[in-house]
C-alpha positions, 0 to 999 in steps of 0.5 A, spaced: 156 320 027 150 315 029 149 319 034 149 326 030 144 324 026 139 321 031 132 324 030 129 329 036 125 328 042 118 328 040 113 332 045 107 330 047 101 333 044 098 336 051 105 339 051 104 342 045 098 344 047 100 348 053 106 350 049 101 354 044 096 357 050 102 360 054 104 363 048 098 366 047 097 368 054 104 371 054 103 375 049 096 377 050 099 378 058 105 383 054 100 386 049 096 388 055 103 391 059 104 395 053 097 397 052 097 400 059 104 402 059 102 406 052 095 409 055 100 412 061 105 415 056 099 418 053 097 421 059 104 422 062 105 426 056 099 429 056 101 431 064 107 434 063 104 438 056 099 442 061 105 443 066 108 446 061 104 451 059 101 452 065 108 452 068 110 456 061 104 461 063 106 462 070 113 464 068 111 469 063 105 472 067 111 473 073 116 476 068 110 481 066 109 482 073 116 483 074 116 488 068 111 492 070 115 492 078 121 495 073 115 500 070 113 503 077 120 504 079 122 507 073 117 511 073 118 513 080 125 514 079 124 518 072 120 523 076 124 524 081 130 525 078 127 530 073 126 533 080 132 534 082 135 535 076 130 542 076 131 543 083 140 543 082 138 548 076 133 553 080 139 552 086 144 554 081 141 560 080 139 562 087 146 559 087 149 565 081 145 570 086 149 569 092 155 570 088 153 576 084 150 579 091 157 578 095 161 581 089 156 587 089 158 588 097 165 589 096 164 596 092 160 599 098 165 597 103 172 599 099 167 606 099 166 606 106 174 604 107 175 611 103 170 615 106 173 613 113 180 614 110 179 620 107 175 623 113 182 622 117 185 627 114 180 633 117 184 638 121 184 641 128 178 640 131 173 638 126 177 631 127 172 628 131 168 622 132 162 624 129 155 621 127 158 620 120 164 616 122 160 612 127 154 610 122 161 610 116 163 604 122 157 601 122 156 600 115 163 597 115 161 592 120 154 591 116 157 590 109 163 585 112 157 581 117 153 580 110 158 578 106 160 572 111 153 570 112 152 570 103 159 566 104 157 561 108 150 561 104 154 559 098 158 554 102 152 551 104 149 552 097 155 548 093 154 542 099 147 542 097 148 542 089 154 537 091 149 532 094 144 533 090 148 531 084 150 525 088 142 523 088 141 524 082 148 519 080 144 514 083 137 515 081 141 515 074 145 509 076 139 505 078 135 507 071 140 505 067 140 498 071 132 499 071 132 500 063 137 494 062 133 489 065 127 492 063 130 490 056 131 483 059 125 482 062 122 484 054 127 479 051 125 474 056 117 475 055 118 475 046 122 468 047 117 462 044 120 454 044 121 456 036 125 461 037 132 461 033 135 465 040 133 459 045 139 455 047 141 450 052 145 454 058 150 450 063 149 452 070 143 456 068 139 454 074 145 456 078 144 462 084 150 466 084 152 470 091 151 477 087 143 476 087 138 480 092 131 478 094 126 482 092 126 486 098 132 488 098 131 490 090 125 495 093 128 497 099 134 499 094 130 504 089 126 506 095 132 509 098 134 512 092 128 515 092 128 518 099 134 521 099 132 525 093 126 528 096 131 529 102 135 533 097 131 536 094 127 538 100 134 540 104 135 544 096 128 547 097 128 549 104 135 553 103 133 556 098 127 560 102 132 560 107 137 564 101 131 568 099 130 571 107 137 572 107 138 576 100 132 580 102 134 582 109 142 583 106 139 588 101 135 592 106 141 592 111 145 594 107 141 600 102 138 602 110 146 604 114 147 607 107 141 611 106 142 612 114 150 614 113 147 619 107 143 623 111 148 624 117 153 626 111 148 632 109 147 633 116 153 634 118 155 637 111 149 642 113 152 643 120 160 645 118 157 650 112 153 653 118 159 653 123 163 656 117 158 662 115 158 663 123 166 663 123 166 668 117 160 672 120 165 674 126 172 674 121 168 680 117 166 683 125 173 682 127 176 685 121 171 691 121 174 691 128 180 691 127 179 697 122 176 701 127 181 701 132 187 702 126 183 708 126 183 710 133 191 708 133 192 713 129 187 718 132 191 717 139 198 718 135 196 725 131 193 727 138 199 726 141 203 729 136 199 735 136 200 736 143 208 737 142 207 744 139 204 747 145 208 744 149 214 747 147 211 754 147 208 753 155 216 751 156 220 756 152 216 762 155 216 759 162 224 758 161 224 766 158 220 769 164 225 765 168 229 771 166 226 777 168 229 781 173 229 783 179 222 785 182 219 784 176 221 775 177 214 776 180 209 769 180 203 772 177 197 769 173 201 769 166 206 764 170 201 760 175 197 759 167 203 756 164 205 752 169 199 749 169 198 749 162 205 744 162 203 740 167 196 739 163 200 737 156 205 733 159 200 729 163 196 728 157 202 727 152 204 721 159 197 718 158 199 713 153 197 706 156 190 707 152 195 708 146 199 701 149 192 698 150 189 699 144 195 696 140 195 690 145 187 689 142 189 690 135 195 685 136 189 681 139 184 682 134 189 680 130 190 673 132 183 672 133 183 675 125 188 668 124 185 663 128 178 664 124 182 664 118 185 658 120 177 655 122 175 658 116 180 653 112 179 647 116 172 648 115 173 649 108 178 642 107 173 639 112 167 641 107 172 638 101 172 632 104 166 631 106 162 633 100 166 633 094 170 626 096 166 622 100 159 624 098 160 624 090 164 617 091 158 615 095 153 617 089 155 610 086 153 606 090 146 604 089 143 596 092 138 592 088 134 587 091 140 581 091 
């Protein structure tokens, strides 16, 4: 306890002394640390507000350039696709006009099909291979050429149409990527440090494995854009293409038509000749024929007219065969009547001209027939050929496809 309450050590006045000048010095040290750290704080802190704001600055300079990159591609995929949207429309029509042109060929050759059809029922010897079924064939031929070529045209129309489309899926596809990061980029640029919007992100930084360089980001719209030129070139190019064939079609098809028309009228003109020369000659045989009735009939009253007289010559003959005795005399009276039934009998026995102007009457008589009968295969094959075929064939008419 006597311990306890034993007074404290006393220090030296010199310790005092220095214990008061190394708390000044420790203090002035401390204050001088703290200075130098303030002094750095304020410039770090100065520092670090530029780097922001020009770290900020640049960022939002790199976003207005990204924006106007996203601008140009969108502007050059809107063109483009605005052209070939009006490319598929203008292919389209072209399109609707290979159509409407393959389905006007079918009537023409259905008529053609008929008229060779119809022709086969001609008679005789106006069944003949003639020009108008050559040309008739031909025309079946150009027809059936014209609608495979306008086939395989629009064949090659709907791939184009397919392909176009699929670029304008693309272009679509890639301007709906376009305008949703344009918005973004937009948002990005509006955002300030008061904005009620800004937050704190986790892995923020963090590049995933789906991002792309920015040549990769090029090269992708650029493709897009290049095969929808090459679209709508290919697209333009079968369309001048469709055009010549349609022209060329159309001519073809409305030059054999005109070409069968004429070898009709033709024809038609050689048959009625042919049919008014055969009726000029039935007209002559059956005068003919008449005339040589006449004669017939002439020769068989001659022959009938000589009976009379040979029955007198004979019964006098045969009366004077009775005379008596001397009086059986050979005389004139005798020499005369012998001769005049001798005379009789041979012109009655001449009847092979009878005979052979009944074998030419007979004759004419066929002859009469067989015009006849070319008269109506001529008539049939005028029916055929003017009324079915040439009335069918005023229907047909070829517009410019």
């Amino acid at each position: 306890m006597a311990r306890l309450l034993q007074a404290p050590p006393k220090f030296h006045p010199s310790e005092w002394d220095i214990a008061n000048k190394m708390q000044c010095a420790s203090t002035e040290s401390q204050k001088s640390r703290s200075e130098c750290m303030i002094a750095e704080s304020w410039r770090l802190l100065d520092e670090i507000e530029k780097t922001t704001q020009k770290t900020r600055s640049d960022v939002n300079k790199k976003i207005e350039q990204r924006r106007e990159e996203i601008k140009f591609w969108k502007q050059e995929l809107d063109k483009k696709l605005e052209q070939i949207v009006h490319e598929t429309e203008v292919l389209l029509t072209f399109k609707t006009r290979l159509e409407k042109s393959l389905e006007s060929c079918k009537e023409p050759l259905v008529i053609a099909q008929k008229c060779l059809l119809n022709r086969q029922m001609r008679a005789g010897i106006d069944l003949v291979h003639d020009e108008v079924e050559q040309e008739l064939v031909k025309e079946a031929e150009v027809l059936q050429g014209v609608m495979a070529l306008l086939g395989r045209s629009l064949q090659q129309t709907n791939e184009q149409i397919r392909l176009n489309r699929s670029a304008k899926y693309n272009l679509e596809m890639d301007l709906k990527d376009k305008f949703t990061a344009l918005m973004i980029e937009d948002y990005c640029a509006s955002l300030r440090n008061n904005t009620p919007d800004s937050r704190y992100a986790d892995n923020a930084v963090k590049i995933e494995g789906n991002f792309v360089s920015p040549e990769d980001w090029i090269d992708f719209s650029n493709r897009n854009v290049e095969k929808a030129d090459k679209q709508r070139n290919n697209s333009l190019a079968l369309r001048v293409l469709i055009d010549g064939i349609l022209s060329q079609a159309a001519n073809d098809m409305r030059k054999q038509c005109e070409t069968v028309n004429v070898a009709f009228r033709n024809r038609v003109k050689e048959v009625k000749e042919a049919k008014h020369k055969l009726e000029m000659l039935l007209a002559m045989v059956m005068d003919e024929a008449a005339s040589q009735e006449k004669t017939i009939a002439a020769l068989k009253k001659a022959i009938a007219d000589e009976e009379g007289p040979v029955k007198v010559a004979q019964t006098c003959l045969e009366t004077r065969n009775h005379r008596p005795n001397m009086e059986l005399c050979y005389d004139t009276v005798q020499y005369r009547l012998i001769s005049e039934v001798q005379e009789i009998t041979e012109n009655i026995q001449r009847q092979d001209t009878l005979a052979q102007a009944e074998k030419e009457l007979r004759g004419l008589s066929r002859r009469q027939l067989s015009l006849e009968e070319e008269i109506q295969v001529k008539e049939n094959t005028l029916y055929i050929d003017e009324v079915l075929c040439m009335q069918m064939r005023e229907s047909v008419y070829i517009n410019n496809f």
